[in-house]
C-alpha positions, -999 to +999 in steps of 0.1 A: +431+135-510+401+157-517+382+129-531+389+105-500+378+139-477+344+144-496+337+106-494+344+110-454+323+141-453+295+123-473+295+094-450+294+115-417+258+129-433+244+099-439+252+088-404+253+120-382+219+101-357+253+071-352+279+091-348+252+115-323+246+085-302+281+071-302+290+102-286+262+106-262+271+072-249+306+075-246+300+100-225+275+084-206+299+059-200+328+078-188+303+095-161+297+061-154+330+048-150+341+081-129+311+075-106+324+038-095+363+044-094+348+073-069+328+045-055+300+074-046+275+047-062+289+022-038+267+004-012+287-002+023+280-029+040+309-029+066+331-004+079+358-016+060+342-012+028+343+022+033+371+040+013+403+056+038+397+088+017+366+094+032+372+089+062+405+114+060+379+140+045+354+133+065+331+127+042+291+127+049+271+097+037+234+095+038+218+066+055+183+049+068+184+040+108+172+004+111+180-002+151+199+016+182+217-008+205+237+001+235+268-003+210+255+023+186+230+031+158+230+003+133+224+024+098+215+012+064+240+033+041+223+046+011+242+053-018+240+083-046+214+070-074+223+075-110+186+073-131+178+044-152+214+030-134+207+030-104+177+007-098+196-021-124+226-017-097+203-024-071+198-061-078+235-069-073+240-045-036+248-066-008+229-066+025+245-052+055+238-024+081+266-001+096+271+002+130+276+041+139+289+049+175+281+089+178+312+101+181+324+112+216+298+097+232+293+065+254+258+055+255+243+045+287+210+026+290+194+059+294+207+072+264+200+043+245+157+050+255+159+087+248+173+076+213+149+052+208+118+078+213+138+107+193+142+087+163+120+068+140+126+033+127+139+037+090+139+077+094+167+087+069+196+107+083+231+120+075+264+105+090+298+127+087+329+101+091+351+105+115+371+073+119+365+038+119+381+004+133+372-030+115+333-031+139+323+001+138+321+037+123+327+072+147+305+094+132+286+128+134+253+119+129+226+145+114+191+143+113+163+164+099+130+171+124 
């Protein structure tokens, strides 16, 4: 038994650089793993997309406005970036905007033109979640001036 144990011990040595990097990347692939069944690295594309659980917790998601419409503001969701993951993700993200009605509000066509001179095309902004049907989002919306 102590001969089978110094042989073990000997080979970990000699390989402690495999045995460092097997580690490092089975951890960088349970991060990994967490991250999508969390779907935080998830693009939505429709409203539906977007986990019940984050709506209950009224989660905040960061986004890029593309257009306001008298329906809403029609948002390009932007997900949380993982480096070196991230941009190799990109290449597979579907296309889709979000439409976003601001919650408690009905937007006359007055509305509508004061939006459109607040607000810059692609300017990024925050959106809380407040519910959803199958069209649309009801959300807070937050934006840095």
């Amino acid at each position: 038994a102590s001969l089978a144990l110094a042989r073990l011990s000997e080979w970990v040595d000699a390989h402690l650089g495999l045995l460092r990097g097997l580690i490092a990347g089975t951890a960088v692939a349970g991060v990994l793993l967490l991250a999508r069944s969390l779907r935080v690295t998830t693009k939505f594309t429709s409203p539906l997309d977007i986990p019940v659980e984050f709506v209950e917790k009224n989660v905040k998601l960061r986004g890029k406005l593309h257009h306001i419409t008298e329906k809403g503001l029609e948002v390009e969701h932007i997900p949380i970036t993982i480096p070196f993951i991230s941009p190799i993700q990109r290449k597979w993200q579907p296309e889709g905007l979000l439409l976003i009605r601001l919650a408690g509000l009905e937007l006359a066509p007055g509305a509508t033109a004061w939006l459109q001179r607040e607000l810059l095309p692609k300017q990024p902004l925050w959106f809380q979640l407040l519910g959803r049907d199958s069209s649309a989002l009801d959300c807070l919306v937050l934006v840095h001036k």
